[in-house]
SERO-4910 file (N, C-alpha, C, O; in steps of 0.05 Angstrom, whole numbers):
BEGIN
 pado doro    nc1    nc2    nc3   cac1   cac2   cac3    cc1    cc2    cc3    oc1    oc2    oc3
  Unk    A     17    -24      0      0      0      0     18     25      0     13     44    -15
  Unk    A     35     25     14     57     40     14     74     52    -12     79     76    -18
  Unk    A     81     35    -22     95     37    -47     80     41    -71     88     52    -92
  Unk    A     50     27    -64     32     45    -89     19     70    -85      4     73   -104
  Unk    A     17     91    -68      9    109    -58     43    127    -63     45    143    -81
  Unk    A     65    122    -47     81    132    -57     91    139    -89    103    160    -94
  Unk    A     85    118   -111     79    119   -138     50    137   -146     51    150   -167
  Unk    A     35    138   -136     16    153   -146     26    183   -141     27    201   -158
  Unk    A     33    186   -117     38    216   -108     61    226   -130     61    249   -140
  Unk    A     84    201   -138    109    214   -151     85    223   -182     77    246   -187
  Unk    A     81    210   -190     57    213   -223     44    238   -212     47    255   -230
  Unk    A     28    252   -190     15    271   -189     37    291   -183     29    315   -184
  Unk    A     64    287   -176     74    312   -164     88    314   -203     93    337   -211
  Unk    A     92    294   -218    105    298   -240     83    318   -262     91    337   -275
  Unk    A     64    311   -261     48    319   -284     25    340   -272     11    355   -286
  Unk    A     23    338   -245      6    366   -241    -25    366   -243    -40    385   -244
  Unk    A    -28    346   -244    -64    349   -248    -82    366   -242    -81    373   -218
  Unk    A   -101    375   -257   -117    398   -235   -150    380   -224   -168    389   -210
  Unk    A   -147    359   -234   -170    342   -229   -169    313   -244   -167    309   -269
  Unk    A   -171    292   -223   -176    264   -228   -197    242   -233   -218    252   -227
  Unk    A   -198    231   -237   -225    215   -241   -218    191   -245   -207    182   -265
  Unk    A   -225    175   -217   -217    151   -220   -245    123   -226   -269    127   -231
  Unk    A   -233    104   -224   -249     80   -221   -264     67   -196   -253     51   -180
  Unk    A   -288     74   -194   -299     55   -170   -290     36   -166   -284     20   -184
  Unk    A   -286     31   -141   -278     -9   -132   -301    -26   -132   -320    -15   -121
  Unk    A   -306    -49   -139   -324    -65   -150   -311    -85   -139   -287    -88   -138
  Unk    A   -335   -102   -130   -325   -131   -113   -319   -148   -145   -332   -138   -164
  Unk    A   -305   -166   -150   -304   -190   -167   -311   -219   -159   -333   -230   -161
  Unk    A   -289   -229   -149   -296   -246   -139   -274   -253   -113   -278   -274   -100
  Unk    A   -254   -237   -107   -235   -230    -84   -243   -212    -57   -248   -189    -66
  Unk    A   -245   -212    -38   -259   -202    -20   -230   -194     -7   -228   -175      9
  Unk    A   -213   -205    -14   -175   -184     -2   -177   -167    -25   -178   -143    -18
  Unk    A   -177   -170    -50   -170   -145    -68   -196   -123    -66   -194    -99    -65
  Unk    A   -216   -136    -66   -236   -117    -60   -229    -95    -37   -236    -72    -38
  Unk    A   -217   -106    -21   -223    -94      4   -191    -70      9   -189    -50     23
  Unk    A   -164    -86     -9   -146    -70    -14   -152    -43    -31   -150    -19    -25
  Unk    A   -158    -53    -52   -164    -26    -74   -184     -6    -54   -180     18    -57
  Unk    A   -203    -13    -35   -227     10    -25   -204     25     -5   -204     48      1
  Unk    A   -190     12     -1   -166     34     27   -149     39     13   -133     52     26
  Unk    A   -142     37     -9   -114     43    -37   -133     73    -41   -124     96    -40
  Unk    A   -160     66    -45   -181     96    -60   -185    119    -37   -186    143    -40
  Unk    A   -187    104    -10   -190    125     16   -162    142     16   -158    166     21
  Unk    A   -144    122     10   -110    139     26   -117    157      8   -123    180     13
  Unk    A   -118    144    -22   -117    174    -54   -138    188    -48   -136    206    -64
  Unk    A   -153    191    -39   -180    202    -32   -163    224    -11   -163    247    -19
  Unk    A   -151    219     13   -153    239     34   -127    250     21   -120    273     27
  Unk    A   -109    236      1    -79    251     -3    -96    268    -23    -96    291    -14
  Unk    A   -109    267    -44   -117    287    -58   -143    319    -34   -144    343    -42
  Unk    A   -153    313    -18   -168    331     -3   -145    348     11   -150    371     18
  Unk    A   -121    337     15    -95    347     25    -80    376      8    -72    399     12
  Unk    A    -82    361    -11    -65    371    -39    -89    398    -52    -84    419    -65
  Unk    A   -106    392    -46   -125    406    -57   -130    402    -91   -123    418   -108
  Unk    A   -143    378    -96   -135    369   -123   -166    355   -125   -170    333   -115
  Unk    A   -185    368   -136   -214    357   -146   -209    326   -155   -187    316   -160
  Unk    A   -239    312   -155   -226    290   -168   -255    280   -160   -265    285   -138
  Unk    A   -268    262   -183   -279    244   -187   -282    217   -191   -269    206   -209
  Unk    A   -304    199   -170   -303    167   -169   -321    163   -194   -342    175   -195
  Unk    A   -316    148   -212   -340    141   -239   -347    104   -232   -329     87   -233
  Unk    A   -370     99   -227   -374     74   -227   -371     55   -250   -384     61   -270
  Unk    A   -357     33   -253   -354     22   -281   -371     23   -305   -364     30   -328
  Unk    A   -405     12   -292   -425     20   -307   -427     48   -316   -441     53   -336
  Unk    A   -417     63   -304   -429     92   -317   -406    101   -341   -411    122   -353
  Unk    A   -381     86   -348   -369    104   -363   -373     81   -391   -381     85   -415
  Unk    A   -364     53   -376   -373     33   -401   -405     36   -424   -409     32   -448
  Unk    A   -425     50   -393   -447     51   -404   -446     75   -436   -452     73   -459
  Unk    A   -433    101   -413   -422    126   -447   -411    116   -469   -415    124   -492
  Unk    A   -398    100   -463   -369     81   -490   -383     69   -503   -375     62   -525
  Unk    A   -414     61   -492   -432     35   -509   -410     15   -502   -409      4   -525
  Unk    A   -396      5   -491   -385    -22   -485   -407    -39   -472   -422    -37   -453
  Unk    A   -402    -59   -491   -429    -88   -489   -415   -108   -472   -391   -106   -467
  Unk    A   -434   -131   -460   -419   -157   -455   -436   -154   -426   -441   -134   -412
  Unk    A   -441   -183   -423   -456   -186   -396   -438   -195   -381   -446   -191   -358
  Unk    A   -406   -209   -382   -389   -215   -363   -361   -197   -373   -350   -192   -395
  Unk    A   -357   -189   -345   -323   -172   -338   -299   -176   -366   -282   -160   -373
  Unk    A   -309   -210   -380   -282   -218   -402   -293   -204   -425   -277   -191   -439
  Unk    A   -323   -204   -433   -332   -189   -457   -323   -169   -454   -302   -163   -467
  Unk    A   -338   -142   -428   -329   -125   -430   -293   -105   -431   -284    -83   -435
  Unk    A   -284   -132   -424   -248   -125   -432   -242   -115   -460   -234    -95   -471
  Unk    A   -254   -147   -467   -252   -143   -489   -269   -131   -512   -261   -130   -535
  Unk    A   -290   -123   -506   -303    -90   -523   -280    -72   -514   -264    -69   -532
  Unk    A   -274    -60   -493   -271    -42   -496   -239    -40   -512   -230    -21   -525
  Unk    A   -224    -67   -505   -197    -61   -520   -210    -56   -555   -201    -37   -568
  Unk    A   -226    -72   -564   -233    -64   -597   -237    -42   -602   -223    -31   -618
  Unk    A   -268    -23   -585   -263     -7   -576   -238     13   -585   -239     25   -607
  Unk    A   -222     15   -573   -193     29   -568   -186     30   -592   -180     50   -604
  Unk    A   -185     -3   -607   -161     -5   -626   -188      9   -657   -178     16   -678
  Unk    A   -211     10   -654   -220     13   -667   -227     40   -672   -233     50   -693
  Unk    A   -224     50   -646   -231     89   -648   -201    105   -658   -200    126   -671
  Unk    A   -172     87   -646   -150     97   -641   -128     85   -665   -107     95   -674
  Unk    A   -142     59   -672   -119     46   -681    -93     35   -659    -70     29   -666
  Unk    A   -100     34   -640    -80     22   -613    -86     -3   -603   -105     -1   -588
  Unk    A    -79    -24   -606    -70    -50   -588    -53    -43   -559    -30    -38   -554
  Unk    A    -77    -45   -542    -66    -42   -514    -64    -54   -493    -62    -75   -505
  Unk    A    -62    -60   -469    -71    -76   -449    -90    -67   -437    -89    -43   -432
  Unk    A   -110    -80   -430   -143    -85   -423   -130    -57   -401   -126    -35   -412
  Unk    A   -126    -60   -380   -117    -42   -364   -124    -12   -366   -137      3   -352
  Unk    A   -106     -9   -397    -98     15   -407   -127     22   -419   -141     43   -415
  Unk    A   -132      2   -432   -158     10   -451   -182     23   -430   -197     42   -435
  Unk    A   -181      7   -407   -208     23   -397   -196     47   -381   -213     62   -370
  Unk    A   -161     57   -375   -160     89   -365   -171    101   -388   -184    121   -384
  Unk    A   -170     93   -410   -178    113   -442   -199    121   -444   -206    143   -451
  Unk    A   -224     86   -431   -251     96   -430   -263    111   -415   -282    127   -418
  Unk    A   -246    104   -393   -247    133   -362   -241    162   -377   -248    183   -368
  Unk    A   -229    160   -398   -218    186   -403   -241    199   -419   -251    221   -416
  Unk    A   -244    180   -435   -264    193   -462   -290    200   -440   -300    222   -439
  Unk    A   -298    180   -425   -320    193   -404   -320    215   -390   -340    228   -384
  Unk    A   -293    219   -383   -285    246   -368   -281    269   -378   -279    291   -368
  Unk    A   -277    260   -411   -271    285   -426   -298    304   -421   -300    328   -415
  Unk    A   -321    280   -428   -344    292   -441   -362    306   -414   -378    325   -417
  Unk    A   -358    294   -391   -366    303   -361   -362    324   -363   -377    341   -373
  Unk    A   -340    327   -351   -317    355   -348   -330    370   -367   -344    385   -354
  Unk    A   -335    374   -392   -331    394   -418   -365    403   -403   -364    426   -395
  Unk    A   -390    391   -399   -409    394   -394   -408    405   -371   -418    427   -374
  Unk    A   -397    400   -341   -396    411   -324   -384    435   -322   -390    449   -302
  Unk    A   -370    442   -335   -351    474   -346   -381    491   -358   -391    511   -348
  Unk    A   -392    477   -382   -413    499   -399   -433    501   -378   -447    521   -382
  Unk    A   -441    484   -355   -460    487   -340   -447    516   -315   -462    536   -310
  Unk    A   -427    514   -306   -418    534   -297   -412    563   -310   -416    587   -303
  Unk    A   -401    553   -330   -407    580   -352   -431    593   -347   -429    612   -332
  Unk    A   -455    586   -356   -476    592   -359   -490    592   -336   -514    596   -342
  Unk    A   -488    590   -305   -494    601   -285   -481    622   -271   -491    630   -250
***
Protein backbone atom coordinates (compact mmCIF):
# COMPACT_ATOMS: atom_id res chain seq x y z
CA UNK A 1 0.00 0.00 0.00
CA UNK A 2 2.83 2.02 0.68
CA UNK A 3 4.73 1.84 -2.34
CA UNK A 4 1.61 2.27 -4.45
CA UNK A 5 0.45 5.46 -2.90
CA UNK A 6 4.03 6.61 -2.86
CA UNK A 7 3.95 5.96 -6.88
CA UNK A 8 0.80 7.66 -7.32
CA UNK A 9 1.91 10.80 -5.39
CA UNK A 10 5.43 10.70 -7.53
CA UNK A 11 2.87 10.66 -11.16
CA UNK A 12 0.74 13.54 -9.43
CA UNK A 13 3.70 15.60 -8.21
CA UNK A 14 5.26 14.88 -12.00
CA UNK A 15 2.40 15.97 -14.18
CA UNK A 16 0.28 18.31 -12.06
CA UNK A 17 -3.19 17.45 -12.40
CA UNK A 18 -5.84 19.89 -11.74
CA UNK A 19 -8.48 17.10 -11.47
CA UNK A 20 -8.81 13.20 -11.41
CA UNK A 21 -11.27 10.74 -12.06
CA UNK A 22 -10.86 7.54 -11.01
CA UNK A 23 -12.45 4.00 -11.05
CA UNK A 24 -14.93 2.75 -8.51
CA UNK A 25 -13.88 -0.44 -6.62
CA UNK A 26 -16.22 -3.26 -7.49
CA UNK A 27 -16.25 -6.54 -5.66
CA UNK A 28 -15.20 -9.52 -8.35
CA UNK A 29 -14.78 -12.29 -6.95
CA UNK A 30 -11.73 -11.51 -4.20
CA UNK A 31 -12.93 -10.08 -0.99
CA UNK A 32 -8.75 -9.20 -0.11
CA UNK A 33 -8.52 -7.24 -3.39
CA UNK A 34 -11.81 -5.87 -2.98
CA UNK A 35 -11.17 -4.68 0.18
CA UNK A 36 -7.32 -3.51 -0.71
CA UNK A 37 -8.20 -1.29 -3.69
CA UNK A 38 -11.34 0.48 -1.23
CA UNK A 39 -8.32 1.69 1.37
CA UNK A 40 -5.69 2.13 -1.86
CA UNK A 41 -9.04 4.81 -3.01
CA UNK A 42 -9.49 6.26 0.81
CA UNK A 43 -5.51 6.96 1.32
CA UNK A 44 -5.83 8.69 -2.68
CA UNK A 45 -8.98 10.09 -1.62
CA UNK A 46 -7.64 11.95 1.71
CA UNK A 47 -3.95 12.57 -0.13
CA UNK A 48 -5.85 14.35 -2.91
CA UNK A 49 -8.38 16.55 -0.13
CA UNK A 50 -4.76 17.33 1.27
CA UNK A 51 -3.27 18.55 -1.93
CA UNK A 52 -6.26 20.31 -2.86
CA UNK A 53 -6.75 18.43 -6.16
CA UNK A 54 -10.68 17.87 -7.32
CA UNK A 55 -11.32 14.49 -8.41
CA UNK A 56 -13.97 12.19 -9.33
CA UNK A 57 -15.15 8.34 -8.45
CA UNK A 58 -16.98 7.05 -11.95
CA UNK A 59 -18.72 3.72 -11.36
CA UNK A 60 -17.69 1.08 -14.06
CA UNK A 61 -21.24 1.01 -15.33
CA UNK A 62 -21.43 4.58 -15.86
CA UNK A 63 -18.46 5.21 -18.17
CA UNK A 64 -18.66 1.66 -20.06
CA UNK A 65 -22.33 2.56 -20.19
CA UNK A 66 -21.09 6.31 -22.37
CA UNK A 67 -18.43 4.06 -24.52
CA UNK A 68 -21.62 1.76 -25.47
CA UNK A 69 -19.27 -1.08 -24.26
CA UNK A 70 -21.45 -4.40 -24.47
CA UNK A 71 -20.97 -7.85 -22.77
CA UNK A 72 -22.81 -9.30 -19.82
CA UNK A 73 -19.43 -10.77 -18.16
CA UNK A 74 -16.14 -8.60 -16.91
CA UNK A 75 -14.09 -10.90 -20.08
CA UNK A 76 -16.60 -9.46 -22.86
CA UNK A 77 -16.47 -6.24 -21.48
CA UNK A 78 -12.40 -6.24 -21.60
CA UNK A 79 -12.62 -7.15 -24.46
CA UNK A 80 -15.16 -4.49 -26.15
CA UNK A 81 -13.55 -2.09 -24.81
CA UNK A 82 -9.87 -3.05 -26.00
CA UNK A 83 -11.63 -3.22 -29.83
CA UNK A 84 -13.14 -0.37 -28.82
CA UNK A 85 -9.66 1.46 -28.38
CA UNK A 86 -8.06 -0.24 -31.31
CA UNK A 87 -11.02 0.67 -33.34
CA UNK A 88 -11.55 4.47 -32.40
CA UNK A 89 -7.52 4.84 -32.05
CA UNK A 90 -5.96 2.32 -34.03
CA UNK A 91 -4.00 1.12 -30.65
CA UNK A 92 -3.48 -2.49 -29.41
CA UNK A 93 -3.30 -2.10 -25.71
CA UNK A 94 -3.55 -3.78 -22.46
CA UNK A 95 -7.16 -4.23 -21.14
CA UNK A 96 -5.85 -2.09 -18.19
CA UNK A 97 -4.88 0.73 -20.35
CA UNK A 98 -7.89 0.51 -22.53
CA UNK A 99 -10.42 1.13 -19.84
CA UNK A 100 -8.01 4.45 -18.27
CA UNK A 101 -8.88 5.67 -22.12
CA UNK A 102 -12.54 4.78 -21.48
CA UNK A 103 -12.35 6.66 -18.11
CA UNK A 104 -10.90 9.30 -20.14
CA UNK A 105 -13.22 9.63 -23.08
CA UNK A 106 -15.99 9.67 -20.19
CA UNK A 107 -14.25 12.32 -18.38
CA UNK A 108 -13.53 14.25 -21.30
CA UNK A 109 -17.18 14.61 -22.03
CA UNK A 110 -18.29 15.14 -18.05
CA UNK A 111 -15.83 17.77 -17.42
CA UNK A 112 -16.57 19.70 -20.89
CA UNK A 113 -20.45 19.69 -19.70
CA UNK A 114 -19.79 20.56 -16.21
CA UNK A 115 -17.55 23.70 -17.28
CA UNK A 116 -20.65 24.93 -19.95
CA UNK A 117 -23.01 24.35 -16.98
CA UNK A 118 -20.89 26.69 -14.84
CA UNK A 119 -20.34 29.02 -17.58
CA UNK A 120 -23.79 29.61 -17.94
CA UNK A 121 -24.68 30.03 -14.23
Amino acid sequence: MKQMISLIKSIIDEHKPDFIVFEDTQFQKSYLTFKELSQLQGVLMAYLFDINIGFEIVPPSTWKSFCKIKGRKRIEQKANTIQMIKDKYNLELSEDICDAIGIGIWSKDKIKFKNELNIQQ
